[in-house]
C-alpha positions in Angstrom: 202.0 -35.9 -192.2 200.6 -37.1 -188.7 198.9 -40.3 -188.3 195.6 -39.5 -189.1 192.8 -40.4 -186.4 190.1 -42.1 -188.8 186.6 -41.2 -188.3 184.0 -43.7 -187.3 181.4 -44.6 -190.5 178.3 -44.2 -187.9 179.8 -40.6 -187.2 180.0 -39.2 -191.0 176.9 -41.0 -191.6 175.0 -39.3 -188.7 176.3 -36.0 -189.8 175.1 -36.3 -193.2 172.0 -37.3 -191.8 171.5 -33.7 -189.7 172.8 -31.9 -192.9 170.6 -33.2 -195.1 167.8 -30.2 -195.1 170.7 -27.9 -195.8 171.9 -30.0 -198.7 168.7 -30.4 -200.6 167.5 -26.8 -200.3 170.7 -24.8 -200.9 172.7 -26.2 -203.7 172.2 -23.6 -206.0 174.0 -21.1 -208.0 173.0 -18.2 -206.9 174.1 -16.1 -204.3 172.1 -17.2 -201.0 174.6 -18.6 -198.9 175.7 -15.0 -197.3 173.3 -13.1 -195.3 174.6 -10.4 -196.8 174.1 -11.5 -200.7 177.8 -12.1 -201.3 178.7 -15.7 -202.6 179.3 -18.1 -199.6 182.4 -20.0 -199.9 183.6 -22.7 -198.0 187.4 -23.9 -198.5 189.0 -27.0 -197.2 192.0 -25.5 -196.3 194.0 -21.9 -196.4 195.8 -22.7 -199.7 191.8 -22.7 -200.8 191.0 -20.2 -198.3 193.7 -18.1 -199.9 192.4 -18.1 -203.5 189.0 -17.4 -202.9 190.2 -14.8 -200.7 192.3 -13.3 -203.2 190.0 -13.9 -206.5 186.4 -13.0 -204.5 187.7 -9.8 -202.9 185.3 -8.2 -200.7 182.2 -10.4 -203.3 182.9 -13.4 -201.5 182.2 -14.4 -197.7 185.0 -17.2 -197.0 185.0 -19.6 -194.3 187.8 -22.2 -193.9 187.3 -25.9 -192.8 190.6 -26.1 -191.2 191.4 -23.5 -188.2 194.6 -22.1 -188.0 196.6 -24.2 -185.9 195.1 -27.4 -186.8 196.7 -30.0 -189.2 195.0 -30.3 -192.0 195.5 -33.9 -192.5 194.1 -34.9 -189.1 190.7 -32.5 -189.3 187.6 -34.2 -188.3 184.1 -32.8 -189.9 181.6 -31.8 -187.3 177.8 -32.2 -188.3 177.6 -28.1 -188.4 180.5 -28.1 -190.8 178.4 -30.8 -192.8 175.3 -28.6 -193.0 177.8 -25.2 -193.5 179.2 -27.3 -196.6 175.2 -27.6 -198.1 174.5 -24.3 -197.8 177.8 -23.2 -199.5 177.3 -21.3 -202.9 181.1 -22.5 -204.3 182.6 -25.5 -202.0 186.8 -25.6 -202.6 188.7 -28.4 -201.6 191.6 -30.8 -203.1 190.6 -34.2 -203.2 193.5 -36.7 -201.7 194.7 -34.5 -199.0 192.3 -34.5 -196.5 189.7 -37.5 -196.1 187.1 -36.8 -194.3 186.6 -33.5 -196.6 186.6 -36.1 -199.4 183.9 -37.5 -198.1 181.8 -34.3 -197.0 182.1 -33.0 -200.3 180.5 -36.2 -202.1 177.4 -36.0 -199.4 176.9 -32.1 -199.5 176.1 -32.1 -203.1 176.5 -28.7 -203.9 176.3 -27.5 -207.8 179.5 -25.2 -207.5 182.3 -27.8 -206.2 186.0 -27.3 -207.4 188.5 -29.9 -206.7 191.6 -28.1 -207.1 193.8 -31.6 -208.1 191.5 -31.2 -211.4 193.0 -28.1 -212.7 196.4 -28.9 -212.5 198.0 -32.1 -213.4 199.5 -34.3 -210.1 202.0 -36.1 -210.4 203.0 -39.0 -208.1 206.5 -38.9 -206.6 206.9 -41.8 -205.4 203.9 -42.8 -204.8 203.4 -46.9 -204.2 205.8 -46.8 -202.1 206.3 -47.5 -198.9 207.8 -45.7 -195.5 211.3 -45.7 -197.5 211.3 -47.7 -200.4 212.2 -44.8 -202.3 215.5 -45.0 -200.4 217.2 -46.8 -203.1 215.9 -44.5 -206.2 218.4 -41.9 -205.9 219.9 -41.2 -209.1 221.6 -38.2 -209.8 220.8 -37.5 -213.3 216.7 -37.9 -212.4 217.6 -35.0 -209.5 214.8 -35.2 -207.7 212.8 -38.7 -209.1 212.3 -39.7 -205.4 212.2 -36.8 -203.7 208.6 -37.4 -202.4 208.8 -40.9 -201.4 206.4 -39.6 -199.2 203.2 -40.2 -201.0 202.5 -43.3 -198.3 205.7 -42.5 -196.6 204.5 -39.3 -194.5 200.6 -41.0 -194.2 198.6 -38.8 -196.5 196.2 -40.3 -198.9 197.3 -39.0 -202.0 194.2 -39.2 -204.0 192.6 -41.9 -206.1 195.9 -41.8 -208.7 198.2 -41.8 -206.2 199.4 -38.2 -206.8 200.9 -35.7 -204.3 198.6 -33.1 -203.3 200.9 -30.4 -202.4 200.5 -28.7 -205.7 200.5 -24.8 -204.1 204.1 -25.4 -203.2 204.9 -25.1 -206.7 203.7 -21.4 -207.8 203.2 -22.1 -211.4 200.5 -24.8 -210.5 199.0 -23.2 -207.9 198.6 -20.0 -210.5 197.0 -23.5 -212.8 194.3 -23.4 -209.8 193.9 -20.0 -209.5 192.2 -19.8 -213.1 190.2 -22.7 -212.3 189.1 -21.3 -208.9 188.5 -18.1 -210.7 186.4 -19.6 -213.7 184.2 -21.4 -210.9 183.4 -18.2 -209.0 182.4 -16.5 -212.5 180.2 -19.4 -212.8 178.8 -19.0 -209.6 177.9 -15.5 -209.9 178.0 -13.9 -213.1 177.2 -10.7 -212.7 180.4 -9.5 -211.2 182.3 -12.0 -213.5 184.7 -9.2 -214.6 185.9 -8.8 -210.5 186.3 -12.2 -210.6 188.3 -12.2 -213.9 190.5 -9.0 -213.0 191.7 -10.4 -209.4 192.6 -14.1 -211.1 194.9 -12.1 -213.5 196.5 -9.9 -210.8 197.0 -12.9 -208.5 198.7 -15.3 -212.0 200.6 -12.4 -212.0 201.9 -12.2 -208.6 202.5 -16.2 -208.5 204.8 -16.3 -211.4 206.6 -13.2 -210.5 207.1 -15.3 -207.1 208.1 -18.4 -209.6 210.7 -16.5 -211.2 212.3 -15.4 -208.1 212.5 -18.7 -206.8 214.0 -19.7 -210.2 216.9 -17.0 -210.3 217.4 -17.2 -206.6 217.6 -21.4 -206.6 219.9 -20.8 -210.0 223.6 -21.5 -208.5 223.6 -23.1 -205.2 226.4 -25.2 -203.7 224.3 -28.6 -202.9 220.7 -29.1 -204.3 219.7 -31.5 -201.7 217.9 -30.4 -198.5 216.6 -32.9 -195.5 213.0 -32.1 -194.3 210.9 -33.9 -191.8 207.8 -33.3 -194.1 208.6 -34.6 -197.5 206.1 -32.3 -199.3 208.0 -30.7 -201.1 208.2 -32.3 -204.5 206.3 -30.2 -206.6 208.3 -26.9 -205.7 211.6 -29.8 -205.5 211.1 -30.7 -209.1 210.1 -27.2 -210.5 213.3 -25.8 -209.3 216.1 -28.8 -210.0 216.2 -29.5 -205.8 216.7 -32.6 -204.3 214.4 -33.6 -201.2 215.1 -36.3 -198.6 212.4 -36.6 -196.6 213.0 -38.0 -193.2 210.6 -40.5 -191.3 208.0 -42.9 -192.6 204.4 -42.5 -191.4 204.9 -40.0 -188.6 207.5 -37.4 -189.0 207.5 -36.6 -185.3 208.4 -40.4 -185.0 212.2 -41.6 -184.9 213.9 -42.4 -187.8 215.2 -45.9 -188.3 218.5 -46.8 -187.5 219.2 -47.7 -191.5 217.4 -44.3 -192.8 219.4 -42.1 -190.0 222.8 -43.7 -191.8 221.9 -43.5 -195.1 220.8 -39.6 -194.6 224.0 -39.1 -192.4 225.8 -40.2 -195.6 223.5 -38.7 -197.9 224.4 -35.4 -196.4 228.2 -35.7 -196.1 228.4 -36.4 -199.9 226.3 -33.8 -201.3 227.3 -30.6 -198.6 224.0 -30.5 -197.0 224.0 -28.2 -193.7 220.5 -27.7 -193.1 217.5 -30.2 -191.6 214.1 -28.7 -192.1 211.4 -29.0 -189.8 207.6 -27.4 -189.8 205.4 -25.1 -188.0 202.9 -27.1 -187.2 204.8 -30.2 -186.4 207.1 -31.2 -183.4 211.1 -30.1 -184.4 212.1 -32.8 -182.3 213.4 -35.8 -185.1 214.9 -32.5 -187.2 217.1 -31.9 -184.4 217.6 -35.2 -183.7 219.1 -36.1 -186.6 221.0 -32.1 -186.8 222.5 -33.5 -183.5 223.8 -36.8 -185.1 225.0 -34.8 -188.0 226.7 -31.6 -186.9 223.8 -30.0 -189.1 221.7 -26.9 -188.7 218.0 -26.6 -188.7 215.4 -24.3 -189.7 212.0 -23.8 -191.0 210.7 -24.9 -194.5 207.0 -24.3 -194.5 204.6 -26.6 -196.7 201.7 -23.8 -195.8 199.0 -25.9 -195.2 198.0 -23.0 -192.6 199.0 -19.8 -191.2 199.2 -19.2 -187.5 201.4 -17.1 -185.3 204.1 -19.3 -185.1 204.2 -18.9 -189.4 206.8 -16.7 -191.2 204.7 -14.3 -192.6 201.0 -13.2 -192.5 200.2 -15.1 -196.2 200.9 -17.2 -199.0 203.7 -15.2 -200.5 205.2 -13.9 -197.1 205.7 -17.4 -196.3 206.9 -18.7 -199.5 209.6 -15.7 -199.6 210.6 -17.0 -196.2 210.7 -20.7 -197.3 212.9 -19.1 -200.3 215.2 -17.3 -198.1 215.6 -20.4 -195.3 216.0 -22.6 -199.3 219.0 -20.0 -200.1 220.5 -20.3 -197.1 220.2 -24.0 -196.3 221.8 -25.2 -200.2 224.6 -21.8 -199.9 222.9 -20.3 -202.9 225.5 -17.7 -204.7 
C-alpha cells in the first residue's frame, strides 16, 4: 500500500547476528517460550494475531510484530524482535505481504513456522502488472478478472508466485488458514490438542456463517463495482461477484493520473457507482479527491491489516460486518 522504506542488508544482517543465541537454543517444540508454560506465539500481523488468539485461547501467550497503528507493509524488524522471533514456540506469518518478516522468519529458524499463503491457495489478480496495466482488462463477463491490478500496482510484494496476499478478506479462505493455524498449534503442544481442535471448529464456524451473510447480503445490488484507494480487495471481490477498481499506482495517498482519474470518472458514470472507499490507516485525501471530481460519496472499506481506534469495530468480524454494511450501502444492495 505505501511505498515501503527498504531495510539496509548490514541492518537485518546485524540483527540476525544479536539473535543468534536465541535462535539456536529455543527452536523447539515444546512449550518454553512463555514464562508462564503457555506456548509463545509470535504473529506477523493481527489477521495472524487474530487466529492464534482465537484458536490458543487462554493456552497461548500472543505477541504481534506489527503495533496497532502501524502499516503492516512498511514494518521494520528491530534486533529484539529478531531474538523474540527465536525464542517463539509457533512463529505465524504470510509470506509476500510483509518483507522484512520474510526475511526474519528464514534467519529465526524456529521448528513450528506457518506461512499462512500455504494453506490456502493465492491467486494472482493481476499480478505482472504494472501501476495500471490492468486498466484495459475490464471485461464484463470475467466480473472482477482485474479487480486487483494491484499486485505491483499498490507496491506490495506479493510473494514468490506473484499472488495477492490479502486472503483474510475472503472468509472462506481465511477459515482455509484457520485449520492450518490450528493443526500447527496441536503440533506444537499436544497435550491440549483437543483446545486447540474445539476453538478451530467454533471459529470455521463463525467465518462461514460471516461468509454466508456476505453472500445473501451482496446477492441483488444495483452496481457491483466499487472504487477503493487500496485495491485489496480481490479475494473478498471475486468470492462475492463484485467488481474492484482500485485507484493509484504505487502509493494510494499519491494523485491519480490524469488518464486513470478519466477512465474511473467514466467507469463510474456507466456502471452507477456512488461510493469511493478509502482506509483507516491511510490518508482519505486521493478518495476525496476523486469523490470531489465525481459528485461521489466516500466511506470506509477496511482491508483489516490492524485494529486501532480509528477501526469500525473491536475485531475481525466487527470490522468485516462494518466493511459489509459500508459494501451494501455503497453498490444500493436490495
Amino acid at each position: 500500500m505505501n511505498v515501503r522504506r527498504l531495510i539496509p542488508a548490514a541492518a537485518l544482517a546485524g540483527a540476525a547476528a544479536l539473535a543468534v543465541p536465541a535462535l539456536t537454543a529455543c527452536s523447539g517444540t515444546s512449550s518454553t517460550g512463555a514464562a508462564d508454560g503457555r506456548l509463545a506465539v509470535t504473529a506477523s500481523f493481527y489477521p495472524m494475531q487474530f487466529l492464534a488468539e482465537q484458536i490458543g485461547g487462554d493456552r497461548v501467550q500472543v505477541t504481534s510484530l506489527t503495533k496497532p497503528g502501524v502499516e503492516p507493509h512498511d514494518l521494520e524488524i528491530t534486533p529484539k524482535q529478531t531474538a523474540q522471533l527465536g525464542e517463539s514456540d509457533v512463529v505465524l506469518y504470510l509470506k509476500g505481504l510483509q518483507p522484512a518478516v520474510d526475511e526474519a522468519v528464514a534467519q529465526a529458524g524456529v521448528k513450528n513456522t506457518v506461512d499462512a499463503a500455504t494453506l490456502t491457495k493465492l491467486d494472482a489478480h493481476g499480478a505482472g502488472s504494472h501501476d495500471h496495466d490492468h486498466e484495459g482488462a475490464h471485461g464484463e463477463e470475467a466480473g472482477h478478472s482485474e479487480e486487483a491490478g494491484h499486485s505491483e500496482g499498490d507496491g506490495h510484494s506479493h510473494g514468490e508466485a506473484g499472488g495477492d496476499p490479502h486472503v483474510w478478506l475472503d472468509p472462506a479462505k481465511y477459515a482455509e488458514i484457520a485449520k492450518g493455524v490450528g493443526a500447527a498449534l496441536e503440533k506444537a503442544d499436544p497435550g491440549h490438542a483437543a483446545d486447540y481442535r474445539k476453538n478451530t471448529d467454533e471459529l470455521v464456524g463463525k467465518l462461514t456463517a460471516l461468509d454466508t451473510e456476505f453472500k445473501d447480503g451482496l446477492k441483488n445490488t444495483a452496481t457491483r463495482t466499487f472504487i477503493t484507494t487500496h485495491a485489496a480487495f480481490g479475494y473478498l471481490a471475486e468470492r462475492y461477484g463484485l467488481d474492484q477498481e482500485g485507484i493509484s499506482g504505487v502509493d494510494p495517498e499519491s494523485e491519480p493520473s490524469p488518464a486513470r482519474m478519466k477512465e474511473l470518472q467514466e467507469r463510474a458514470r456507466k456502471e452507477n457507482v456512488t461510493t469511493v472507499f478509502f482506509e483507516t490507516l491511510a490518508s482519505d485525501k486521493t478518495a476525496k479527491s476523486l469523490a470531489a471530481d465525481t459528485g461521489l460519496k466516500t466511506d470506509v472499506l477496511d482491508p483489516l491489516e490492524g485494529i486501532t481506534g480509528k477501526s469500525q469495530g473491536a475485531d475481525y468480524f466487527e470490522v468485516m460486518r462494518s466493511n459489509l454494511k459500508n459494501l451494501q450501502k455503497a453498490l444500493g444492495a436490495k
